[in-house]
N, C-alpha and C positions, 0 to 999 in steps of 0.2 A: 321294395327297392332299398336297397344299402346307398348309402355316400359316406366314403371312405375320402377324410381330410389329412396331406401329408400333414407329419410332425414337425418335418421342416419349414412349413410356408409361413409367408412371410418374412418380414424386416430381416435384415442376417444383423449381424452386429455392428458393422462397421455403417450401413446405412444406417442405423436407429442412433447411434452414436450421433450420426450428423443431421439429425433430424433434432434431435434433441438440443445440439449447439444452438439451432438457429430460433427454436421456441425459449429458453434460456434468455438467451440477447436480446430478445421480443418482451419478454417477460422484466428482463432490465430496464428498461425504457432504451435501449440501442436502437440505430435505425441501421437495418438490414440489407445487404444487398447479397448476392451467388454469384459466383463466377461461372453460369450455368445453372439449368436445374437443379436444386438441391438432391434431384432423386429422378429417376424414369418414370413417375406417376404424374399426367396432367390433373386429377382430383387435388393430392396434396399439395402440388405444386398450386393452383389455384387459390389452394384454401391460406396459402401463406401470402396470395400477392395481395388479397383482400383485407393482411392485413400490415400491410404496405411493402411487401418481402419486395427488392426488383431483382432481376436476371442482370446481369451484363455478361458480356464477352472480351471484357479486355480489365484489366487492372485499371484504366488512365479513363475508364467510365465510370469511376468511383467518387461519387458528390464526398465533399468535406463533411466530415462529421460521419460518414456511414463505416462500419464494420465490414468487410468482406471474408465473405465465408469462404473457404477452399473445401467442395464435396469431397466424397470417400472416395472420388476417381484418384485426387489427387493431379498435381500438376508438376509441371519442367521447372527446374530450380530457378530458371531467366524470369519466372515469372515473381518468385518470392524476393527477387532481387529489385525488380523493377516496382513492387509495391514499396521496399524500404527505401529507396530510391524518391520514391513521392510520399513518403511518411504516409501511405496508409498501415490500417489497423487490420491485421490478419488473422481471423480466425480460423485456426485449420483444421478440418475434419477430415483427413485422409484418414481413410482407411488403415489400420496398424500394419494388416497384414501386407495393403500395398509400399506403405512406406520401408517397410521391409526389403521391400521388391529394389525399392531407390536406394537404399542404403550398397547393398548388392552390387549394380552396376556400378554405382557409383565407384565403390571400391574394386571392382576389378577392372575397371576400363581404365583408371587411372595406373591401375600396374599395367595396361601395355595390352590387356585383354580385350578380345572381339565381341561382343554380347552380342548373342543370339535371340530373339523374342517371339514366344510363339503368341499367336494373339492377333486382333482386329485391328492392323494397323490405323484404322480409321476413329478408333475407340477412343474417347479424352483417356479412358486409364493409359492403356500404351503409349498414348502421345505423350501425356506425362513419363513414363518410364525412358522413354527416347530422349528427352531431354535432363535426366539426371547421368546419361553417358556421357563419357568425357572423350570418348574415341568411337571407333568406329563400329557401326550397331548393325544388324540388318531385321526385319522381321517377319516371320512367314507364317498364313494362316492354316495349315493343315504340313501331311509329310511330304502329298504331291510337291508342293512350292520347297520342302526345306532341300529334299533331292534334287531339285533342280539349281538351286540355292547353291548347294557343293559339287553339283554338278560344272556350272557356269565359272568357278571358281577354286579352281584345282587348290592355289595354295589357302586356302582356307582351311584344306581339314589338315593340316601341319599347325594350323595360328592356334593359339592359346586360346578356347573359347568359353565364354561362362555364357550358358544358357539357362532363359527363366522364362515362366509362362506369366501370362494375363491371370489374375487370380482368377476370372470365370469363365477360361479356357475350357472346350469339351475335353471330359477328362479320356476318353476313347483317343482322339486325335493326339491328347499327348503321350500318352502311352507309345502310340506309333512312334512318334516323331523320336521319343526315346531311346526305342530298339534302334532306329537309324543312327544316331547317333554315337550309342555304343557300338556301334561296329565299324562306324566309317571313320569316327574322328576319335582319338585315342586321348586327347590333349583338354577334350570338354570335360569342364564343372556345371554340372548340373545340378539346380537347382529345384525341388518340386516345390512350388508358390504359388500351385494352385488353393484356395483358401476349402478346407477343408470345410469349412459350410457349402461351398457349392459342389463339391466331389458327394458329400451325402445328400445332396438336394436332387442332384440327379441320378444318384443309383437311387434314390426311392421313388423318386421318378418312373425310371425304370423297372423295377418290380411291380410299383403299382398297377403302371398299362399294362404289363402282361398280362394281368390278372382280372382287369377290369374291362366291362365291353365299352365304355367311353369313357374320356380323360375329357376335363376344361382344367385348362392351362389361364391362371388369374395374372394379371400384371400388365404392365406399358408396352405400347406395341414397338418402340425405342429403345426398351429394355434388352442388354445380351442377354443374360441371364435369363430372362423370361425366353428366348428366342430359341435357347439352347435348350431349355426344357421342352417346349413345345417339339421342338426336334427327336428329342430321349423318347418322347412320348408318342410323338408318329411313327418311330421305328418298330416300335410293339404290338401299338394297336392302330386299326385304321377310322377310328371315329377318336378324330379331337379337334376341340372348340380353342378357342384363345377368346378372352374376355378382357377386357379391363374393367367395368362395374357389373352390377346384376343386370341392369339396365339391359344390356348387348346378351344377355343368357338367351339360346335360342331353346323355348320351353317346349315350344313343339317339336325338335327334333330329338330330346333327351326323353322325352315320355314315353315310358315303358319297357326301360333297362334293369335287368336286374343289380348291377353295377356301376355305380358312378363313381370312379375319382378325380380327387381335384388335387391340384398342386398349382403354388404360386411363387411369380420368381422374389430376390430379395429388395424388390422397392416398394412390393404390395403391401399399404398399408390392412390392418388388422381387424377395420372395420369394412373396410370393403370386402374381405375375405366372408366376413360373419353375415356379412349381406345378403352375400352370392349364397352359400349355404341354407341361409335362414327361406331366400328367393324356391333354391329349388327344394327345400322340405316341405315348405306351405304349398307349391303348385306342381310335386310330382307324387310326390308320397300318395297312396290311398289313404282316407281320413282315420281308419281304423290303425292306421302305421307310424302317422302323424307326431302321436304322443310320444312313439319308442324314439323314434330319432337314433342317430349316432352317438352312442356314448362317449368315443375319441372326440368328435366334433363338438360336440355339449361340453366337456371338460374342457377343452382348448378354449372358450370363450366365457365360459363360466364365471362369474361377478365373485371375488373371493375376499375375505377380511386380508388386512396387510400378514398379522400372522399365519395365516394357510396360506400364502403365497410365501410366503416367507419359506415354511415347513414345508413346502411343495418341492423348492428351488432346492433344496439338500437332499431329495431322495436320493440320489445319484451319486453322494458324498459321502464318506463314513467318518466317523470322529468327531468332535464339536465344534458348532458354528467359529468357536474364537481359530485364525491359525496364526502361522508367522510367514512371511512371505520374504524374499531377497531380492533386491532390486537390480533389475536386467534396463531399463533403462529408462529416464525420466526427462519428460520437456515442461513447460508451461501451464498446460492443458489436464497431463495427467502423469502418470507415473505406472510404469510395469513391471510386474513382479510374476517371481517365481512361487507357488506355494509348493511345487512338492507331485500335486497331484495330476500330472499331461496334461494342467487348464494351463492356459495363456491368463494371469491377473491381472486388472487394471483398478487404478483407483483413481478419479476424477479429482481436480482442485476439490470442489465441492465436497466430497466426503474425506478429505486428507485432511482439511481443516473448514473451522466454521468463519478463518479471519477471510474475508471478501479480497485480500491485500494478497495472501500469501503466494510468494513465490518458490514453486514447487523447485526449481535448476539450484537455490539456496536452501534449502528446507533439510533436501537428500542428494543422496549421489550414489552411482551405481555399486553395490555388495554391501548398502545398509540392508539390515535388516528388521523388518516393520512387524507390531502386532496387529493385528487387525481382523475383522466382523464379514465373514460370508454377506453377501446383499442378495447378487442372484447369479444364478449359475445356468450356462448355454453350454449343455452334452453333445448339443449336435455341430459348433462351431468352435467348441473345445475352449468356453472361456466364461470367466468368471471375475465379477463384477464388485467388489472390496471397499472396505470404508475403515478409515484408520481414527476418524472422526469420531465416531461412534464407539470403539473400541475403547479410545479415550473417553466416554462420555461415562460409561460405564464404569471403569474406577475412578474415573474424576468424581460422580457421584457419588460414590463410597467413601470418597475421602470428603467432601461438602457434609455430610449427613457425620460422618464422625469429628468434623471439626468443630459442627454446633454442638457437639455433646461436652468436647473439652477445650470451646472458647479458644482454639489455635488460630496463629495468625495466618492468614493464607494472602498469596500475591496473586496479583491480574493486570491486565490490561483495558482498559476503558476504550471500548470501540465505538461506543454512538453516546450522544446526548439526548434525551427523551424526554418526553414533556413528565416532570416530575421528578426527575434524577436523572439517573447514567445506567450505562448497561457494561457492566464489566463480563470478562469471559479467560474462566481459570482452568485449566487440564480442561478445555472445551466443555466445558460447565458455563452454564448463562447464569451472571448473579442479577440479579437489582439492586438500585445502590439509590435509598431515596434520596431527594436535592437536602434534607434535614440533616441525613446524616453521612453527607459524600463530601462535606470540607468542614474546617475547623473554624469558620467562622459563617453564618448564614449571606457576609455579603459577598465574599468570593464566590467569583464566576465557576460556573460547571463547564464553561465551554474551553477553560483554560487546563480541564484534565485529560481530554478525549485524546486518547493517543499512550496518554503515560502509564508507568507501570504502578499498582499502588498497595497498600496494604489493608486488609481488610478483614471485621470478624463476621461469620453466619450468626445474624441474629434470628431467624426464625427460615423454617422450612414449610413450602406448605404440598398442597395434591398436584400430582402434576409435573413432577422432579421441578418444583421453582423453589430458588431460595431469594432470599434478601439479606444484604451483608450492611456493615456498619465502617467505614471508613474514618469519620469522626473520633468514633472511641479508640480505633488504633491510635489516633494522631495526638489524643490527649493525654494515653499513657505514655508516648514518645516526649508529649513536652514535658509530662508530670517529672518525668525521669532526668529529662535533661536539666530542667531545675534544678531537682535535689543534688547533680554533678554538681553546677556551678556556683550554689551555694556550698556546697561542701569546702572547695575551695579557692572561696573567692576571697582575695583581699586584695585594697589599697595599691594604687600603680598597676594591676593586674591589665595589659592589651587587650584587647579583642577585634578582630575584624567583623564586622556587625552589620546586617540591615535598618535599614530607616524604615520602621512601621509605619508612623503617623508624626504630624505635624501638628502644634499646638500656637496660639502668640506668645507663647513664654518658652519654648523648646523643640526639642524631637526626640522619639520615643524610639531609643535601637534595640532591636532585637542580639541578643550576644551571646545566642547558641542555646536558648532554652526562656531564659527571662529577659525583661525589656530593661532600659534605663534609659533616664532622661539626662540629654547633654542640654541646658540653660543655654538662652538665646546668649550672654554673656559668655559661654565658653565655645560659640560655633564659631568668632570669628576675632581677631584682635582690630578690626573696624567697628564702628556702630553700625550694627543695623537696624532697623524695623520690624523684619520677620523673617522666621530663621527658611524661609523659603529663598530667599536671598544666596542662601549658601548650599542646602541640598534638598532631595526631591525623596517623597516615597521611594522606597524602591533600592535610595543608591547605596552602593556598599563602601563602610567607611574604616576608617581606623579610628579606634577607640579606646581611651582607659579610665579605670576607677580613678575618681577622686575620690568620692565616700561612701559610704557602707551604712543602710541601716536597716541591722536584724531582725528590728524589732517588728517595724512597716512594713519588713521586705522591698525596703527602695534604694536604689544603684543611683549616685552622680555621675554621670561619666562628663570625662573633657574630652574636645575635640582639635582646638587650640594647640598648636604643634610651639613648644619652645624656639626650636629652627627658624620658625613663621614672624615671632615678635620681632616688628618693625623696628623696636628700641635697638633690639640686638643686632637687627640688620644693619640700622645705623651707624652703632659702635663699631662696629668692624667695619665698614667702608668710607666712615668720615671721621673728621677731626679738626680742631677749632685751628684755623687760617684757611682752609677749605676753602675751594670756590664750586655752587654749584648753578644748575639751570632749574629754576623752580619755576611752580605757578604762582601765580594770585586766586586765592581762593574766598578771600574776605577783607574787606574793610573795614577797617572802626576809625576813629574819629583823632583817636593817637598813634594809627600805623595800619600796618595790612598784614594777614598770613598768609603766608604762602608754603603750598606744598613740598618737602624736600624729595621725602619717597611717601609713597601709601601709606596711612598712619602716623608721619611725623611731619606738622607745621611748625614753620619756625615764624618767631615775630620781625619783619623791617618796620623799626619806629621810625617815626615821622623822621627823625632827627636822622635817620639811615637813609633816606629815600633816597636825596638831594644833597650836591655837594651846597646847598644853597637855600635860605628858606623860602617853605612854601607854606601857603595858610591851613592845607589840607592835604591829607596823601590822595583824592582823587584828582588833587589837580598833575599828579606825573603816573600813577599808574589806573589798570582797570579789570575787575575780576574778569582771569580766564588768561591774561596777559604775560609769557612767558618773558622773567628776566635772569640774568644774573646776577649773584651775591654771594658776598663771604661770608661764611659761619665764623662769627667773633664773641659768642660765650655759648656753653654745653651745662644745663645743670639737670644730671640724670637722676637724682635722690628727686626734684620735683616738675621733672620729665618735660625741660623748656630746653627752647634753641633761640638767640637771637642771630640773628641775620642782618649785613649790609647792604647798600647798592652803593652808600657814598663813599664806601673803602675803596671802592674798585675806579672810582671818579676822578680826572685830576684837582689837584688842590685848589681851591676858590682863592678869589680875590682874599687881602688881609681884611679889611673890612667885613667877609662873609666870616672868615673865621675869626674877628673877635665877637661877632654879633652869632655864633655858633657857641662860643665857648659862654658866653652870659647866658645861655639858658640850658648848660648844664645840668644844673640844678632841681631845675623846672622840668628836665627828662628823666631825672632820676626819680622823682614824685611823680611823672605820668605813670614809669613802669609798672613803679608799685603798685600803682593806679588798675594798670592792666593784670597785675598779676592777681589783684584782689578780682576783678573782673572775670579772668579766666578762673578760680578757685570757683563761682560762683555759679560760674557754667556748669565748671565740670560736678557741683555739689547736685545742681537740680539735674544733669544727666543721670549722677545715681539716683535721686529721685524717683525720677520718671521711669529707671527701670527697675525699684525696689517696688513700688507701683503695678506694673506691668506682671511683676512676677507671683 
């Protein structure tokens, strides 16, 4: 007994495509839903609910958070609308060759054209296709209905009409429908969009049962395409099974044929198929026949290394695996390319690039042209399967392996953080970058690179195309360098706009393009302060200049302190001795008060200023915090004092107050002094305390 397995059975492209979507998204942590079965197989279909896959029938039964798949039927554009509509998240597997079909319509119905559809109107693929019409559509399932069709409706074969089939249309029925066409309507575009995987599924279909004394037909009983070969296959021959697993194989009505073929439509997965086979070898075969089996069948299933599958998928191709391909049109998902050789190309996000991020509608755009690495190649659906990724990976590695030989610098991108380092990825090359030697100091975060672009040397390669880079030693010979600039020409008054590295109690440490210098808590601020936290933070960026230089240390003064800033000067220019202003009280002493004029400058009300009148003490008329008025009536800027009034601005006292004012004249002039010894001695132990400090 022979079993003769088509070459065509099985997955076609566009279903394995979307089968793949949805173990992908499963494989991500996504939680899955279909808009429908992903496929006409209740097995798979099963094997995916189990692993939490759900079915729905409407976009608006889509839980938050899930993914929706759109199968290779493809759908009505109302429907892509009404998902963005609800912010869900679309993953769409149509079918290329269907969406073809939608582009199509689409574009001639909107010029004014009738579309035509041969096909199952009951089908999701046509339904879909009916809804990418923007006008008026009709659709007929054979030529009886299409005659009748221009029968019913005389001005139709004068209208402009673009006609297209169901891509798993019986290719006999449209041939008919064809001829009709060409002869009755003069004005039709016609499109053939039957998918050339299923035009060769059923002419070997077709040759096979003539040939063979029984046909089992593998696949969903749901399935067109299974329905339609089952059909190809009754016309031939009059013994044929329809199966979906081995299970349903009837063994007693196949035993003792010289002839078995099988064919399967495209939703049958590949192990069901090897089942079914494997089913009727072990329980038809004579045991002596057993071992020979089918060699087509045994190869088609056959457990192969990635290389022999590799080397398998090019027999069919001549010239080497690398080509160049021009791109015919790209979305999200994938990107299509022409190579050259009557394949249809595609290349998946996934092999276009290794970034998880990348968006392929920005990446390219239709008439670039790509390098790129054969993956695998379908003769029977005319398409082949591309990685631009990999292409890349391959002189990316040539250029890693020659960069460690002459220590070049190479750039990347830092895409994840890992326990131990970073993972940078350069010409799609995966570096290592350990946490030792991925920043310039061990306490900078690794989490603060992930994302950026960075500089990096190959310090060792090992087995395995792995290398490990050094980020560190670039960043050292960048400051090394920046140093020896700013030394070169550094002097005296020189600017800089600088960062704040660190904070000390005696300053802050700015970085000023290569080397650090310390601005003295004395030069952060023309106030006193405590600590120079007071006035800036790690981090903030300042304006800065040299006051000193030394060679010898390699240590930079810098001032921070803006001339402009000095309150003295602010002074000078906006007052002047007869002045009246609004100050505070900021202190008391025992011979007057100070009080605030501006930030930085207190002037002294002596006792003898208070009051137009004597009082025993100045808290008997004023209280810190107490806003008055007073005139500035002496300035002496050489030893940087103001005295201040309240009693200038008073009216004059009784004569008694002022001859009892004017006798202890004297006695205020020997307080001053008094105080001005007082204030030298403050301000002596403020230097002090900061000569101390420093």
């Amino acid at each position: 007994m022979n079993i003769t397995l088509a070459k065509t059975a099985g997955f076609c492209f566009g279903v394995d495509r979307a089968v793949q979507m949805v173990y992908d998204l499963l494989d991500s942590g996504a939680k899955v839903c279909t808009l429908g079965p992903i496929i006409h197989n209740p097995q798979l279909v099963e094997e995916l609910s189990q692993r939490g896959v759900r079915i729905v029938e409407s976009v608006d039964e889509v839980r938050e958070g899930e993914s929706l798949v759109i199968r290779s039927h493809g759908v009505g554009k109302s429907v892509y609308e009404q998902a963005a509509k609800l912010n869900v998240v679309v993953a769409d597997a149509t079918c290329p060759f269907v969406a073809k079909i939608h582009k199509i319509v689409e574009q001639y119905s909107s010029e004014g054209y009738t579309v035509l559809i041969a096909g199952d109107r009951d089908h999701q693929e046509v339904k879909g296709i009916c809804g990418h019409c923007k006008g008026e559509y009709f659709v007929f399932a054979d030529s009886t209905e299409l005659e009748n069709l221009l029968k019913n409706d005389q001005n139709l074969k004068e209208k402009q009409l673009c006609v297209v089939a169901q891509t798993t249309f019986y290719a006999k029925k449209w041939n008919f429908a064809k001829e009709i066409l060409k002869k009755v309507c003069t004005n039709a575009k016609i499109f053939d969009t039957i998918c050339n995987a299923t035009s060769m599924r059923q002419q070997e279909a077709g040759e096979l049962s003539s040939v063979c004394d029984v046909m089992v037909v593998i696949g969903g009983r749901h399935s067109s395409n299974t329905a339609k070969l089952f059909a190809v296959c009754s016309s031939n021959c009059g013994r044929v099974y329809s199966v979906e697993t081995a299970a349903e194989l009837p063994l007693k009505s196949l035993y003792g044929y010289n002839s078995i073929g099988v064919v399967a439509g495209a939703s049958t997965p590949a192990g069901i198929i090897k089942e079914v086979i494997k089913t009727m070898s072990e329980n038809l075969q004579p045991v002596d026949e057993q071992m020979e089996g089918n060699e087509t069948v045994q190869k088609s299933f056959e457990e192969m290394t990635d290389e022999e599958a590799f080397e398998a998928s090019l027999q069919n191709l001549t010239g080497d695996q690398k080509v160049s391909g021009i791109v015919l049109a790209v979305n999200n998902s994938e990107v299509q390319v022409d190579i050259g050789r009557g394949l249809a190309g595609y290349i998946t996000a996934a092999e276009y690039s290794l970034d998880p991020d990348v968006k392929l509608t920005e990446e390219v755009k239709v008439g670039d042209t790509l390098n790129l690495i054969i993956m695998k190649v379908n003769d029977q659906e005319g398409t082949v399967m591309l990685s631009k990724r990999r292409y890349d990976a391959i002189a990316g590695w040539d250029k890693i392996v020659t960069a460690k030989e002459s220590q070049e610098i190479l750039t990347g991108v830092v895409r994840d953080v890992v326990k131990g380092g970073v993972v940078v990825y350069s010409d799609n090359v995966r570096i290592f970058i350990p946490a030792s030697q991925a920043t310039a100091s061990r306490n900078d975060s690794l989490d603060d690179l992930k994302g950026q672009e960075v500089s990096f040397r190959i310090i060792e390669i090992g087995r395995g195309r792995k290398a490990v880079g050094s980020i560190r030693s670039v960043l050292r010979e960048q400051r090394k360098a920046a140093e020896e600039k700013v030394w070169a020409s550094l002097a005296v008054g020189d600017r800089f706009t600088g960062t704040v590295k660190s904070l000390t109690s005696y300053g802050a440490f700015v970085d000023i393009g290569g080397v650090d210098g310390m601005v003295h808590i004395s030069e952060l601020s023309w106030q006193r302060i405590k600590n120079p936290s007071e006035v800036v933070a790690v981090g903030d960026v300042i304006e800065v200049y040299v006051k000193a230089i030394d060679t010898e240390k390699k240590k930079i003064s810098l001032g921070y302190k803006k001339a402009e800033d000095n309150p003295w000067a602010i002074f000078q220019s906006n007052y002047n001795v007869g002045d009246v202003a609004t100050v505070k009280v900021v202190s008391i002493t025992s011979y007057g008060a100070f009080a605030r004029i501006i930030p930085g400058i207190d002037g002294l009300i002596h006792i003898s200023q208070i009051a137009n009148k004597h009082i025993e003490k100045p808290q008997d008329e004023l209280t810190v915090g107490q806003e008055v008025e007073a005139k500035i009536i002496a300035v002496d800027l050489e030893k940087k004092r103001v005295s201040l009034s309240i009693r200038a601005l008073l009216e004059p006292a009784a004569p008694a107050v002022e001859e009892e004012a004017a006798d202890v004249t004297a006695a205020d002039e020997t307080v001053a002094v008094i105080a001005s010894a007082e204030d030298a001695a403050a301000a002596a132990e403020s230097v002090a305390e900061e000569a101390t400090e420093e």
